[in-house]
C-alpha positions in Angstrom: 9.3 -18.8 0.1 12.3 -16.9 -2.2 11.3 -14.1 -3.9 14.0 -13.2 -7.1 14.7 -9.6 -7.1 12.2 -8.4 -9.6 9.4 -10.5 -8.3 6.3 -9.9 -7.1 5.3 -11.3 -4.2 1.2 -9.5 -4.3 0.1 -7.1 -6.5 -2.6 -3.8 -5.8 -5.9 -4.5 -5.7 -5.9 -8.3 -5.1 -6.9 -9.9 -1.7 -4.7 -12.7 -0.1 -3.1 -13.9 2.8 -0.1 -11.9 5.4 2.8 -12.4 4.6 6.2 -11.5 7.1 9.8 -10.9 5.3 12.4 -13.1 6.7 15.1 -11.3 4.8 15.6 -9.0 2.3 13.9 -5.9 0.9 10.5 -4.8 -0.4 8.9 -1.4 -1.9 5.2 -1.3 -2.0 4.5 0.9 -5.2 0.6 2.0 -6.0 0.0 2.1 -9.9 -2.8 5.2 -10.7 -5.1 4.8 -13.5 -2.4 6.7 -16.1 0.4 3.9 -15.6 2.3 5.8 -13.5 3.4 4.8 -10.3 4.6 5.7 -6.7 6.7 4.1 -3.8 4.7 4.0 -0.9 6.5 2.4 1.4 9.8 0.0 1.7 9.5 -3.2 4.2 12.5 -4.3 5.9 13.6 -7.5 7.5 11.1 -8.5 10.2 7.7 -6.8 9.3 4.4 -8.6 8.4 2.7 -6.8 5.3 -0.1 -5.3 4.4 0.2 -3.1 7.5 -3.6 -2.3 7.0 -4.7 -6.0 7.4 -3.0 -7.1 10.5 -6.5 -6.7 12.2 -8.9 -7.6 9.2 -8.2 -8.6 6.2 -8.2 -5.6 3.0 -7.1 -5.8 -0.3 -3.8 -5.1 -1.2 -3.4 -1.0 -1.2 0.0 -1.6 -3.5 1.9 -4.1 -5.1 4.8 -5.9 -3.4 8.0 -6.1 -5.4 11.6 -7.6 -4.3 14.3 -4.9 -4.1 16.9 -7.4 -2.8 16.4 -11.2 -3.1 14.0 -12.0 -0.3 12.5 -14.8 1.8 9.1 -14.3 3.0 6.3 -16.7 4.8 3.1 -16.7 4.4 0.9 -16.7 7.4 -2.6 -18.3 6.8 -4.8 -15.2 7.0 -7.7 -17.7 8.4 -5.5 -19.0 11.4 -4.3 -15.3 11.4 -7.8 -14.0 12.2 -8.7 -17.2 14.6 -5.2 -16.1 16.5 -6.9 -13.0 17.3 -9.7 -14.0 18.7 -8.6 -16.9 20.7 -5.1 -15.1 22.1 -5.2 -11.6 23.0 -1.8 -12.0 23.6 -1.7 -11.5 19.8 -3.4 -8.1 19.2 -0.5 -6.9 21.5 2.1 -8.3 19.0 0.2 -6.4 16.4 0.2 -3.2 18.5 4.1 -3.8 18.7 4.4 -4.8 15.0 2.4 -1.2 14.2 4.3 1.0 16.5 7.4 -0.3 14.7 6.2 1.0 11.4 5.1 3.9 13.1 8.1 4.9 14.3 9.7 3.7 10.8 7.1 6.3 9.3 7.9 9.4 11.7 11.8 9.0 10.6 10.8 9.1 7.0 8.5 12.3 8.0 11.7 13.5 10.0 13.9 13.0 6.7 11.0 14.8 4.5 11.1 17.7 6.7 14.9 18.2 6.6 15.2 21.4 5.1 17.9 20.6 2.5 18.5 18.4 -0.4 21.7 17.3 0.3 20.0 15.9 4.2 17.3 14.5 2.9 19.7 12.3 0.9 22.3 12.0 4.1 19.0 11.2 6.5 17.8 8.2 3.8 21.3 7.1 3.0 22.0 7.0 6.9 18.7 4.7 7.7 19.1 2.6 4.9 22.9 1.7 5.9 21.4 0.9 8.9 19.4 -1.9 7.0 21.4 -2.6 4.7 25.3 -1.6 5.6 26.9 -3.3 2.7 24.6 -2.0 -0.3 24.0 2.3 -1.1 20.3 3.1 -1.6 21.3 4.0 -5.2 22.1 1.0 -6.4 18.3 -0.5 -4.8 16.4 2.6 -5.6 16.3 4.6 -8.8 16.6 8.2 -8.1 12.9 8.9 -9.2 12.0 6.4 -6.2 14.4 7.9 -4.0 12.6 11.7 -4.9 9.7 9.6 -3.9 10.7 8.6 -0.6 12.0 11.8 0.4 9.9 14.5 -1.4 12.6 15.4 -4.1 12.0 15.3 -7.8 14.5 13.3 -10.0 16.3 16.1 -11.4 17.2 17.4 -7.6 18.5 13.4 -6.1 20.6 13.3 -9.6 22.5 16.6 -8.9 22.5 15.7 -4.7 24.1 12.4 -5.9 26.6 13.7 -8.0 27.7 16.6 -5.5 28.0 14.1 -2.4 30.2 11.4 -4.5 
């Protein structure tokens, strides 16, 4: 399926089936109860999403929203489930498919805990190229999102920005 960029593919709170990007780029924002909203998490070309329900299925903990145009599928969360019970072969892809996000995570802790601005920035601009070679993170994230993602407020990625151009 083709996600425009814009779209959602799920939003927070709703239940519904895995789905796994194909290719492309996702954020998974959470909305609080005063409108305002945080980036949680970005999914990259080969993971399955929600994280939280490869094992059993949850609601969704965030909305799903195309950064780039994307193709996704969209695995049958029944078959999904029966896959796990008749295969255990499966719960080891799942191990796999978490460690990869695991490992995702502990970068994003690693560029968090840079001590500077200007390499938090470098670290996430650096790891998204690696994604993404041909398009910088500030024209796919806006600089709030990017504070988000690497603990900075606005203000601070506008004036990091400007100084590394």
């Amino acid at each position: 399926m083709y996600i425009a960029k814009g779209e959602t593919l799920f939003r927070q709170g709703e239940e519904g089936p895995l789905f796994k990007l194909e290719k492309g780029l996702l954020k998974i924002i959470r909305v609080h109860e005063d409108g305002s909203q945080v980036l949680l998490n970005l999914i990259v070309t080969g993971e399955m999403i929600p994280h939280h329900s490869l094992m059993s299925q949850k609601e969704y903990n965030g909305s799903a929203i195309a950064l780039l145009p994307s193709e996704v599928t969209r695995i049958d969360p029944d078959q999904w489930y029966r896959s796990l019970e008749e295969d255990p072969k499966v719960y080891k892809e799942v191990a796999h498919l978490l460690e990869t996000k695991l490992r995702m995570m502990q970068q994003r802790i690693n560029q968090m805990s840079t001590l500077t601005p200007e390499g938090k920035i470098l670290k996430l601009k650096k790891w998204f190229s690696s994604y993404f070679p041909e398009v910088p993170v500030e024209k796919v994230l806006t600089q709030e999102e990017i504070g988000q993602f690497v603990g900075l407020r606005r203000e601070t990625v506008n004036r990091v920005l400007k100084k590394l151009k």
